[in-house]
FIZA-396718 format. One record per residue (C-alpha): x, y, z; residue number from 1. Coordinates in Angstrom, 2 decimals. Layout:
N
> x, y, z, num
> X, Y, Z, NUM;
...
This chain:
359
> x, y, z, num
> -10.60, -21.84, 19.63, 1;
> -7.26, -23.04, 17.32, 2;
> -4.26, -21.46, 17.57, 3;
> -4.32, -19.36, 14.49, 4;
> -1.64, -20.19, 11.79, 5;
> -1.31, -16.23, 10.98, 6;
> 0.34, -15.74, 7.36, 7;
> 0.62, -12.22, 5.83, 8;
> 0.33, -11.38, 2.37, 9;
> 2.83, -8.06, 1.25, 10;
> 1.73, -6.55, -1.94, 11;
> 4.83, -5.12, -3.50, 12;
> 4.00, -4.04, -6.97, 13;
> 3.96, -0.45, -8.41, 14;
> 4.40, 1.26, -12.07, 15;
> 7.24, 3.99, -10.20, 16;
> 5.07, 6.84, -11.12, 17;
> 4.05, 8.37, -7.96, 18;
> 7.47, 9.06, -6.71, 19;
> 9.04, 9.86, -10.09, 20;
> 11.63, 11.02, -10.98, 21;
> 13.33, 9.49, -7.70, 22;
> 11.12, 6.09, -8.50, 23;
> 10.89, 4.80, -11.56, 24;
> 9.43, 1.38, -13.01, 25;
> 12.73, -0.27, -12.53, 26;
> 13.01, 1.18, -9.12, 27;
> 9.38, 1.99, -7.78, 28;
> 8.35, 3.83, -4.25, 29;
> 8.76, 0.43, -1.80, 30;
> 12.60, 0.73, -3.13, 31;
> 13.28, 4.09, -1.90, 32;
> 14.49, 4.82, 1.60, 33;
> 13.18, 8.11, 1.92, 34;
> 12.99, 8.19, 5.74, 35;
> 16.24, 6.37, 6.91, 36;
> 18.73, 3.95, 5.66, 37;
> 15.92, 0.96, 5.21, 38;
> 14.15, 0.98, 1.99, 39;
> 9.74, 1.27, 2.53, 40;
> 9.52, -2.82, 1.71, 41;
> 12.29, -3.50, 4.02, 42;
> 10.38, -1.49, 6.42, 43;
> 6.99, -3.50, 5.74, 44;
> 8.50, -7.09, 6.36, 45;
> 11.25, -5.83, 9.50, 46;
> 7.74, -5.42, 11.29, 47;
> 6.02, -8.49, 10.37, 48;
> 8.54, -10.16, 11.64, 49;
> 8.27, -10.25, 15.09, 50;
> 4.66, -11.52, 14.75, 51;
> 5.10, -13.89, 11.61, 52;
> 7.89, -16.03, 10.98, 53;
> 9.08, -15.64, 7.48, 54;
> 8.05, -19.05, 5.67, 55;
> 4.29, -17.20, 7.01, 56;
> 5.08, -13.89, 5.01, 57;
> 4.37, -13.71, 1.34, 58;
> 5.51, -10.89, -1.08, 59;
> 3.33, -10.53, -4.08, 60;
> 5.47, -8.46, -6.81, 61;
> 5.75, -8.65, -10.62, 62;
> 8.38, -10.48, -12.55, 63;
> 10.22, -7.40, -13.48, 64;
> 11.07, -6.52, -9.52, 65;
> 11.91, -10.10, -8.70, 66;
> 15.44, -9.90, -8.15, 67;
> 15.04, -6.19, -6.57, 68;
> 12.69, -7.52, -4.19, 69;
> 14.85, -10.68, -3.22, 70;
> 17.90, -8.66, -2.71, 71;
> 15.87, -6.35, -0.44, 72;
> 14.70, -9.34, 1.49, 73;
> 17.31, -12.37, 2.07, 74;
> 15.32, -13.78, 5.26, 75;
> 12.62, -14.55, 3.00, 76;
> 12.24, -18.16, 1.22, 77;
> 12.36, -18.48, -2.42, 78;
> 9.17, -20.16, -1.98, 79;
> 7.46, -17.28, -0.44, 80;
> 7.64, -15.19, -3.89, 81;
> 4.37, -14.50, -5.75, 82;
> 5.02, -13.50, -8.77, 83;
> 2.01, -11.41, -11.27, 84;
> 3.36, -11.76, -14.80, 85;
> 1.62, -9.07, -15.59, 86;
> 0.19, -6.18, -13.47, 87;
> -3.85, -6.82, -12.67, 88;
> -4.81, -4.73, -9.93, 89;
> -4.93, -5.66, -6.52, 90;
> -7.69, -8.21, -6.70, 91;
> -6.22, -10.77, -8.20, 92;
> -2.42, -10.48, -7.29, 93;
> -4.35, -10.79, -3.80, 94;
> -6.38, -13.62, -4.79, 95;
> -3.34, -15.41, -6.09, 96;
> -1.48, -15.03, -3.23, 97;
> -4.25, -16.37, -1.31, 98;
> -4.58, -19.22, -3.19, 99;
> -0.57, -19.97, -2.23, 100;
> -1.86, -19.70, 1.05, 101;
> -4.40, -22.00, 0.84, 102;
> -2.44, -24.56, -0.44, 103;
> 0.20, -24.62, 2.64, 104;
> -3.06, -24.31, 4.71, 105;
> -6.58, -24.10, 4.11, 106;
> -7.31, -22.61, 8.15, 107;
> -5.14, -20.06, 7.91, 108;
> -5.30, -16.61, 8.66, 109;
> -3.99, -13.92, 6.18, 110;
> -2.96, -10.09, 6.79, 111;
> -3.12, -8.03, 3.35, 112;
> -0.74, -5.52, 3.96, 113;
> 1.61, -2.85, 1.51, 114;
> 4.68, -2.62, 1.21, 115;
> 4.81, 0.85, 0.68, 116;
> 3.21, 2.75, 3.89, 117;
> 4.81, 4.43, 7.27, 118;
> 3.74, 2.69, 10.34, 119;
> 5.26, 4.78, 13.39, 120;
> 4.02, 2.52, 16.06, 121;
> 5.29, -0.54, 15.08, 122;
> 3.74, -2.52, 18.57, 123;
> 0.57, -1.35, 18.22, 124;
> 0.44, -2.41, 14.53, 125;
> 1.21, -6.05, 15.63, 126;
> -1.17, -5.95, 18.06, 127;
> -3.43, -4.64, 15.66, 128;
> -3.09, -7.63, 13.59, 129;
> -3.08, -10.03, 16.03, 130;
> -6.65, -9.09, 17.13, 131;
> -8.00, -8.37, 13.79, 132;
> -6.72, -12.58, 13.10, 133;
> -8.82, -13.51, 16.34, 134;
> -11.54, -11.36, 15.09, 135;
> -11.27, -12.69, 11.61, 136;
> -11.08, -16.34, 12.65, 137;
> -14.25, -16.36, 15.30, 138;
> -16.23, -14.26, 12.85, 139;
> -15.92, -15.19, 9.31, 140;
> -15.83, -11.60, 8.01, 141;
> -13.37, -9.79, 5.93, 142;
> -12.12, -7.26, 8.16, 143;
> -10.13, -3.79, 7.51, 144;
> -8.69, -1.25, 9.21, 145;
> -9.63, 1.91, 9.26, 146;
> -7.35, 5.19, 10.37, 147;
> -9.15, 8.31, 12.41, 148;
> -8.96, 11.42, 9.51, 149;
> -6.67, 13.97, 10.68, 150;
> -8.07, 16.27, 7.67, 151;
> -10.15, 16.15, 4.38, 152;
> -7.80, 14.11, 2.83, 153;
> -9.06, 13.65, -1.16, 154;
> -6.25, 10.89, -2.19, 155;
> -7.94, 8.42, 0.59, 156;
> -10.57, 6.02, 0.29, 157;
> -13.36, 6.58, 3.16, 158;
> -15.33, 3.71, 5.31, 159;
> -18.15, 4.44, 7.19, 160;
> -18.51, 2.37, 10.36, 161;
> -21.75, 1.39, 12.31, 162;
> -23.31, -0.24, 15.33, 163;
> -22.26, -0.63, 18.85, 164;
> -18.86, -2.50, 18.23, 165;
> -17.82, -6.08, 19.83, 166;
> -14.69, -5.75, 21.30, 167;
> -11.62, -7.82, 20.79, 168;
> -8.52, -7.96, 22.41, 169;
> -7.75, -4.12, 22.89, 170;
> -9.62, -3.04, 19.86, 171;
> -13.68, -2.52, 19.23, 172;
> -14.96, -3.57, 15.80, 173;
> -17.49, -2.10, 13.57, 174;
> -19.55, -2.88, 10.85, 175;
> -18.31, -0.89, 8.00, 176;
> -21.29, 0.35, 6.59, 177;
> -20.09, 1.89, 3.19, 178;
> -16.91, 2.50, 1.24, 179;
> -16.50, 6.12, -0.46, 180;
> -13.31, 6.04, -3.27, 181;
> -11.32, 9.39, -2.94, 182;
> -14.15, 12.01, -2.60, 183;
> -13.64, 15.50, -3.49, 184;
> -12.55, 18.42, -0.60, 185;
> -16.20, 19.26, 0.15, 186;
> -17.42, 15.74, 0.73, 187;
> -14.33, 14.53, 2.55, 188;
> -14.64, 17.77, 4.98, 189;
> -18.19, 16.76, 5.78, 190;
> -16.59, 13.23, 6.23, 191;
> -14.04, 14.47, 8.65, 192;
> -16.83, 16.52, 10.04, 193;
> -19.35, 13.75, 10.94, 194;
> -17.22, 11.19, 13.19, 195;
> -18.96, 8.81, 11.62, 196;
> -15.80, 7.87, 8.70, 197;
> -12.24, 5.98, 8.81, 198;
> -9.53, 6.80, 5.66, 199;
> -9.37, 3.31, 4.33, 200;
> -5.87, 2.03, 5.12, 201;
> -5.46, -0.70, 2.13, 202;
> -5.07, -3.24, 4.93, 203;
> -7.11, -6.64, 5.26, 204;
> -7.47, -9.72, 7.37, 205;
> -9.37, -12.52, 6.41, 206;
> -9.51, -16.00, 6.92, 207;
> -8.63, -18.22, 3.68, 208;
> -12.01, -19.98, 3.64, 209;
> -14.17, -16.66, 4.17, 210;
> -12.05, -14.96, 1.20, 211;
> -12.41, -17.33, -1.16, 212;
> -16.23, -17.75, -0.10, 213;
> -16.73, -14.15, -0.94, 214;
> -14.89, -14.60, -4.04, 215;
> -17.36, -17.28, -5.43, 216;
> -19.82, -15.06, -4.44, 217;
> -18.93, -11.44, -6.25, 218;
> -16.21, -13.04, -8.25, 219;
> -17.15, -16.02, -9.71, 220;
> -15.22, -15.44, -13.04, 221;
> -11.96, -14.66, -11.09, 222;
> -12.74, -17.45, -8.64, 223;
> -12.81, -20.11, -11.25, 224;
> -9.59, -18.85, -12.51, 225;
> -8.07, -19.13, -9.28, 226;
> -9.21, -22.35, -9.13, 227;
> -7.83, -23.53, -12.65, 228;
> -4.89, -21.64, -12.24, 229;
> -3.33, -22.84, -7.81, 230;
> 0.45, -22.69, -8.67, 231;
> 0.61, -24.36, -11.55, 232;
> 3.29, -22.09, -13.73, 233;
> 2.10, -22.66, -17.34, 234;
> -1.75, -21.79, -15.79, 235;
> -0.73, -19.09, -14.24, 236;
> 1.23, -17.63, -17.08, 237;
> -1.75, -18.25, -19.69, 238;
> -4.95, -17.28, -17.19, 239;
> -3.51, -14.56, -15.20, 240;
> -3.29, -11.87, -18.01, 241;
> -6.51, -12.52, -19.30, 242;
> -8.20, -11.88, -15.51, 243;
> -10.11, -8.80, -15.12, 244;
> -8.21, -5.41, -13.82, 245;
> -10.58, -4.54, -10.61, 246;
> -9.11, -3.62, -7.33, 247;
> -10.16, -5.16, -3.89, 248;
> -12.29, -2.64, -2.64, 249;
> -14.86, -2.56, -5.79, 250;
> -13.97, -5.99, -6.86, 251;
> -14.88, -7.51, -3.14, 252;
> -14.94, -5.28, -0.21, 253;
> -17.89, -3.12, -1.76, 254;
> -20.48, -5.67, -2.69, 255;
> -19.57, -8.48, 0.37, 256;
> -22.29, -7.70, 3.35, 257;
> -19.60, -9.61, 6.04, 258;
> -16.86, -6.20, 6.00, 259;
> -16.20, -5.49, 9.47, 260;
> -13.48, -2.36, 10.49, 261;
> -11.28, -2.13, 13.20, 262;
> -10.17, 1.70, 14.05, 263;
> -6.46, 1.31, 14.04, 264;
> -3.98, 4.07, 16.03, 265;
> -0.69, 2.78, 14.46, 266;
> 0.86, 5.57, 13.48, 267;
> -0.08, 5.29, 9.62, 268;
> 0.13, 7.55, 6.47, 269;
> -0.08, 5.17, 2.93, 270;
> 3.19, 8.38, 1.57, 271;
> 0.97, 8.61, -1.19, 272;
> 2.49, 11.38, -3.05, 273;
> 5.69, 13.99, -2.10, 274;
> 3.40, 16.43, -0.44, 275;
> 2.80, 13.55, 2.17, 276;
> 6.66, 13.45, 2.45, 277;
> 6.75, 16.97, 3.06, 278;
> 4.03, 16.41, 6.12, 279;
> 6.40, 13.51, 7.56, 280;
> 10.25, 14.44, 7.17, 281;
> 11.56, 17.02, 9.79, 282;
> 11.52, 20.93, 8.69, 283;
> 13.27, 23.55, 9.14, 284;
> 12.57, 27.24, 10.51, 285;
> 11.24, 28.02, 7.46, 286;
> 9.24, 24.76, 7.21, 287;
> 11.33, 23.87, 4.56, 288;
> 12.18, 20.10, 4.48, 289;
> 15.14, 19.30, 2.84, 290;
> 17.39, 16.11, 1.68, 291;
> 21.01, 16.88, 0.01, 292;
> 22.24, 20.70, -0.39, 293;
> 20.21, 23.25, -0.31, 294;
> 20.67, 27.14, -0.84, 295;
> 18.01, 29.27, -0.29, 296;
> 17.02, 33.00, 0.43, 297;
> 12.96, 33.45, 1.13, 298;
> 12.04, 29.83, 0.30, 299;
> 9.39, 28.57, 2.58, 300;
> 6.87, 25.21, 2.96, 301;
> 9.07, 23.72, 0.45, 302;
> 10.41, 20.27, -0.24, 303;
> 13.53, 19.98, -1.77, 304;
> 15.61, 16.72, -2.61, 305;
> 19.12, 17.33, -4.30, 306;
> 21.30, 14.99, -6.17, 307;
> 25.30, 15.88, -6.65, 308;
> 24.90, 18.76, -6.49, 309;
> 23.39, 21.85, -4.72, 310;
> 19.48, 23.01, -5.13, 311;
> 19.60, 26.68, -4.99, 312;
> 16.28, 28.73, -4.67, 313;
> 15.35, 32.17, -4.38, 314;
> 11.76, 33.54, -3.69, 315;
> 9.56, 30.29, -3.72, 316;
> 6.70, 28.77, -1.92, 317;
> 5.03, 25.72, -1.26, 318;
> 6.89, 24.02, -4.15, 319;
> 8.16, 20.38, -4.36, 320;
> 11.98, 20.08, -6.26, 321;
> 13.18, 16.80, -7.03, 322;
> 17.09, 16.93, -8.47, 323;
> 17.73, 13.05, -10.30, 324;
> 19.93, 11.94, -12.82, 325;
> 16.88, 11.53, -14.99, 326;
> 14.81, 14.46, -14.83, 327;
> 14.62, 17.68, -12.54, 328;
> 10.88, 18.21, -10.65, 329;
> 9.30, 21.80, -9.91, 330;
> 5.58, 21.68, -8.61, 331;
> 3.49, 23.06, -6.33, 332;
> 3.32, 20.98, -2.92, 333;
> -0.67, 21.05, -3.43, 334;
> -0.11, 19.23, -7.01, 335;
> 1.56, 16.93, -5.96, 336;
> -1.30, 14.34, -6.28, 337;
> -1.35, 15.40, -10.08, 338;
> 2.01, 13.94, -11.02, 339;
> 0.89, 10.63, -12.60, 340;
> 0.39, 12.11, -16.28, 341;
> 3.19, 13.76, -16.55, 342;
> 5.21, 11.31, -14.93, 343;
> 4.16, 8.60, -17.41, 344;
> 4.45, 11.17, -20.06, 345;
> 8.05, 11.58, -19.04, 346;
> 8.83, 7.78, -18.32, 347;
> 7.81, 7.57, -22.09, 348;
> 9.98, 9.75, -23.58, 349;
> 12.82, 8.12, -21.92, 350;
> 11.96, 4.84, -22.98, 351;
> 11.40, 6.10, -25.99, 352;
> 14.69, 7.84, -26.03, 353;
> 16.40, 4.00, -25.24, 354;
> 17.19, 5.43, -21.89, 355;
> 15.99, 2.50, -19.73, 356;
> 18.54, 2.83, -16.93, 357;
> 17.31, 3.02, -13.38, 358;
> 18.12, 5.37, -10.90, 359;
């Protein structure tokens, strides 16, 4: 077999909601460095790295975090921006990334990854990828990974896997069977139960020819867009906000019959929403886990992130509170999914207000 020219596709976008009020649209969650001094997207590409060279790695992001994104990133090529002018969903930002790849070579490889997840095990993710591109490359299907549920997670997607797996490299893969979009407590419990289920990890490998094959098949609208659009500037600027809003999973991965799914033990949690952050920072005695000052007399299983000056809290419980510039955030941990609303509510006002500084 060819070596395979591996290229990976980051997808770097975000509306700043889920993180709010530390993120914002001007400043979404791949921005933040909530775990050490490197922000999540400098996080995302630092690993590539050793795997893919940099003219291989791709950020997809929208016009407004341009510069943001460049700054994070200096080892990158200008070339290697794609920018959405508009946000779509992650179907076609993907698709027009692909189609960048394509162009620099039509038998290459790509690695769909986010730029806004922890990955702990950093060689194991690289291997990951590495066999998932053999697997990809021999087989022709669109492959994802798939994490082992550590609990009845609701804000996951699920993918059932199937079959005795082929193995390659150090890692078996599956058919994946059936997709399941963020199921209620009961259902993922029964999930979890089973043995037979993966959380969906937002991750893909694919070969350029087999994802644009798929695309003509359960895309053909989009596909033909893609085609009319390549790089051309002016295209992309009239076609691309007239594409459909679908995501990859319903717009592709659902109806294709060539998914395959590779159980990956990398270490991986997508730090969807602060009660995640809770799970992953270190806590205290009191299972408290704290960023900035913090004062407090029975307060337990809280998460608490203070600004200039101290957070002070008496008699509390499982509550997140989030000290900005821009807004103060009380909530229960378990709510914490629930924050979008409000949020946007919130970033509204603001704007509203002519207040369109980031923080």
């Amino acid at each position: 077999m060819p070596e395979i020219d591996l290229h990976a596709v980051v997808l770097a976008g975000g509306s700043g909601t889920r993180f709010w009020p530390l993120s914002t649209p001007e400043r979404p969650k791949q921005f933040l460095a909530l775990f050490d001094d490197r922000s999540l997207l400098r996080h995302a590409v630092d690993r590539l790295l050793p795997l893919i060279r940099p003219a291989n790695i791709w950020l997809s992001t929208g016009a407004n975090l341009l510069d943001a994104a460049r700054a994070e990133l200096p080892m990158l090529p200008a070339s290697q921006y794609v920018v959405e002018p508009e946000a779509r969903n992650t179907l076609p930002c993907i698709g027009l990334a692909c189609a960048r790849v394509r162009e620099a070579n039509p038998d290459a490889v790509v690695a769909v990854v986010c730029a806004d997840h922890l990955i702990r095990r950093e060689d194991a993710y690289r291997a990951s990828l590495q066999d998932a591109a053999d697997s990809a490359m021999r087989s022709g299907d669109l492959t994802t990974f798939g994490i082992r549920p550590t609990r009845p997670e609701t804000g996951y997607g699920y993918i059932r896997y199937a079959g005795t797996p082929s193995r390659v490299g150090a890692h078996d893969v599956y058919v994946a069977a059936e997709f399941t979009e963020k199921p209620d407590r009961e259902t993922a419990a029964r999930f979890v139960d089973s043995g037979d289920y993966l959380w969906n990890s937002g991750m893909f490998v694919w070969s350029v020819r087999a994802f644009f094959a798929a695309m003509r098949a359960h895309q053909p609208a989009m596909h033909a867009q893609l085609q009319e659009m390549r790089s051309d500037a002016d295209a992309i600027a009239r076609i691309y906000p007239t594409m459909d809003r679908v995501s990859v999973d319903y717009g592709l991965m659902e109806p294709a019959d060539n998914i395959a799914v590779i159980p990956a033990d990398i270490g991986w949690d997508d730090v969807g929403s602060w009660e995640s952050v809770w799970s992953v920072w270190g806590r205290d005695s009191d299972d408290n886990a704290v960023r900035g000052e913090h004062l407090g007399a029975d307060t337990t299983n809280c998460l608490i992130f203070g600004g200039d000056k101290p957070v002070v809290s008496l008699g509390v419980d499982g509550l997140v509170i989030v000290d900005t510039p821009d807004a103060l955030l009380v909530c229960r941990r378990d709510r914490a999914q629930d924050l979008r609303e409000l949020a946007e509510e919130a970033l509204r006002r603001r704007s509203d207000k002519g207040d369109t500084h980031g923080n």
